[in-house]
Each structure stands twice: as structure tokens, then as C-alpha cells.
C-alpha positions as CSV (number, residue, x, y, z in Angstrom):
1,X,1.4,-33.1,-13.8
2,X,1.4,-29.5,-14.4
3,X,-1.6,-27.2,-13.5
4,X,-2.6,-26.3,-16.9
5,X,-3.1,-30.2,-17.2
6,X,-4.7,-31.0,-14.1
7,X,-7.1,-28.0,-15.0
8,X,-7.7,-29.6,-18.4
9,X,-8.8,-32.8,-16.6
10,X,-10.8,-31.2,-14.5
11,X,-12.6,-29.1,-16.9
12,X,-13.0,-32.6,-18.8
13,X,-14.1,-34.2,-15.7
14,X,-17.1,-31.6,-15.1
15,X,-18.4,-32.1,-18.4
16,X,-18.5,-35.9,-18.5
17,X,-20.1,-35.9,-14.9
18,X,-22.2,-32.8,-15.7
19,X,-20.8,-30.4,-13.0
20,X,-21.0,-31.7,-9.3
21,X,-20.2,-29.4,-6.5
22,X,-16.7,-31.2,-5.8
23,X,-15.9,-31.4,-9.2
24,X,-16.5,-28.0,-10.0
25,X,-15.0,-26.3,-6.4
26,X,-12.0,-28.0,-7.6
27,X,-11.6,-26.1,-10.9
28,X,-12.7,-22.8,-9.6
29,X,-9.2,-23.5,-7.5
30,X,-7.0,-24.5,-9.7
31,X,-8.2,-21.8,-12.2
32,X,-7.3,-19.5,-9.5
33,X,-3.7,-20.9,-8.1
34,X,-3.0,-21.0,-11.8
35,X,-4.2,-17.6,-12.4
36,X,-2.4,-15.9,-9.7
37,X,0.8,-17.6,-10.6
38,X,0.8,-15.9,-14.0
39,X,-0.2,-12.7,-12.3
40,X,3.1,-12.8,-9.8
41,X,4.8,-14.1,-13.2
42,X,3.9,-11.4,-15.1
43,X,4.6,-8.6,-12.5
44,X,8.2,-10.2,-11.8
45,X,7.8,-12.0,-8.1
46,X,7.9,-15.4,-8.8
47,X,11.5,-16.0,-7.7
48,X,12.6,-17.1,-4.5
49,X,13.3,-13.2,-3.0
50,X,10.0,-12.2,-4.0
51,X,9.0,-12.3,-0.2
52,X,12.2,-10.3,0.7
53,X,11.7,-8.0,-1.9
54,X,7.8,-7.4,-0.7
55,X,8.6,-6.6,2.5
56,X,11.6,-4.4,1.9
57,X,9.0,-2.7,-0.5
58,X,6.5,-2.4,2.5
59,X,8.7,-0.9,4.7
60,X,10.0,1.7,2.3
61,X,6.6,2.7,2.1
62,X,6.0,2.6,5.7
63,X,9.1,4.8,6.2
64,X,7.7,7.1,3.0
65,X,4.5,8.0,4.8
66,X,6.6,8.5,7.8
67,X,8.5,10.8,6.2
68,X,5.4,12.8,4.8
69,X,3.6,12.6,8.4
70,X,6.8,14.3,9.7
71,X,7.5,16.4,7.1
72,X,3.1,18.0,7.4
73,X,3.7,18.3,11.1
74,X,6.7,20.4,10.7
75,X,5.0,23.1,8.3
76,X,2.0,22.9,10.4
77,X,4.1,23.7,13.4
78,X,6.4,26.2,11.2
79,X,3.2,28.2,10.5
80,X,1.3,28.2,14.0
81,X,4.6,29.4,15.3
82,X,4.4,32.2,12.7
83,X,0.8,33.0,13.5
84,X,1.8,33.2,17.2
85,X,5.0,35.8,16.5
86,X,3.0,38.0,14.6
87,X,-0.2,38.1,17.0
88,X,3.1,38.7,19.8
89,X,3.9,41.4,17.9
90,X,1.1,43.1,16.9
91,X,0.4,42.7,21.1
92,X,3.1,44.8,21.6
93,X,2.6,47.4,19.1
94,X,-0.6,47.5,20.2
95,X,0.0,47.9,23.8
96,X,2.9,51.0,23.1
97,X,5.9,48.4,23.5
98,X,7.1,49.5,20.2
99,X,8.8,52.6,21.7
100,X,11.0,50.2,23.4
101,X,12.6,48.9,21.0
102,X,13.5,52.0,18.7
């Protein structure tokens, strides 16, 4: 029995018995197992590497933001080291050491 049937019966089962608890629990289920299949069907991960593909997924995007993490720490440290040679310099322009090196 498929699960568009099996919700069928269900759905026909809650009207004849108007609705209990049990009855209805059990279609809210199987609306949603069903609905979630056609969702994974529809985006393409209902095959058997789905899982692989997932996780390979996740950890591309792990290493992505990684990646970006590094990539902000490096400018950040790119431009305080900057900030610090020109404060350096202007120290010792400031304090006559420019002479020296002319």
C-alpha cells in the first residue's frame, strides 16, 4: 500500500468515525512523511547518495566560512600592521630620527 493510499484511508476513516485523536494524529503523519518525501523529490535527494551528498555539501560550507574567517583575519591583521608602521614612522619623524636616514 502506498502512502497516498494509506492517507486516503485515513482521511476516510476520520470522517466515518468523526475525527478521534488517534485517528486524526495518524493523518497529520502521514500527511507529513508524504509531504517531505515530495519535498526531497522535488529538490533532487531522494536517491541513495543523498546522505553523502549532504554532508559533503556541509563540509564545503564548513570549509567556505573557514575560508572567509581566515581570509577577514588576514586584512584585519594586514591593516593593524599598517596602522602600527605608520604611527612608527611618524614616531620617528617626530622625535628627529628622520635625519638618519637621509
Amino acid at each position: 500500500m502506498s502512502r497516498e493510499e494509506l492517507l486516503a484511508r485515513l482521511l476516510a476513516q476520520a470522517e466515518d468515525s468523526g475525527g478521534d485523536f488517534v485517528t486524526l494524529r495518524a493523518v497529520v503523519e502521514e500527511a507529513s512523511e508524504l509531504g517531505a518525501v515530495r519535498v526531497l523529490s522535488r529538490m533532487g535527494l531522494d536517491d541513495a547518495s543523498a546522505h553523502d551528498d549532504l554532508a559533503e555539501l556541509r563540509e564545503l560550507l564548513r570549509a567556505w566560512r573557514d575560508a572567509k574567517r581566515s581570509a577577514w583575519n588576514a586584512a584585519i591583521d594586514w591593516v593593524v600592521r599598517g596602522v602600527l608602521a605608520i604611527l612608527l614612522c611618524a614616531l620617528a619623524v617626530r622625535l628627529g630620527f628622520g635625519d638618519l636616514v637621509r
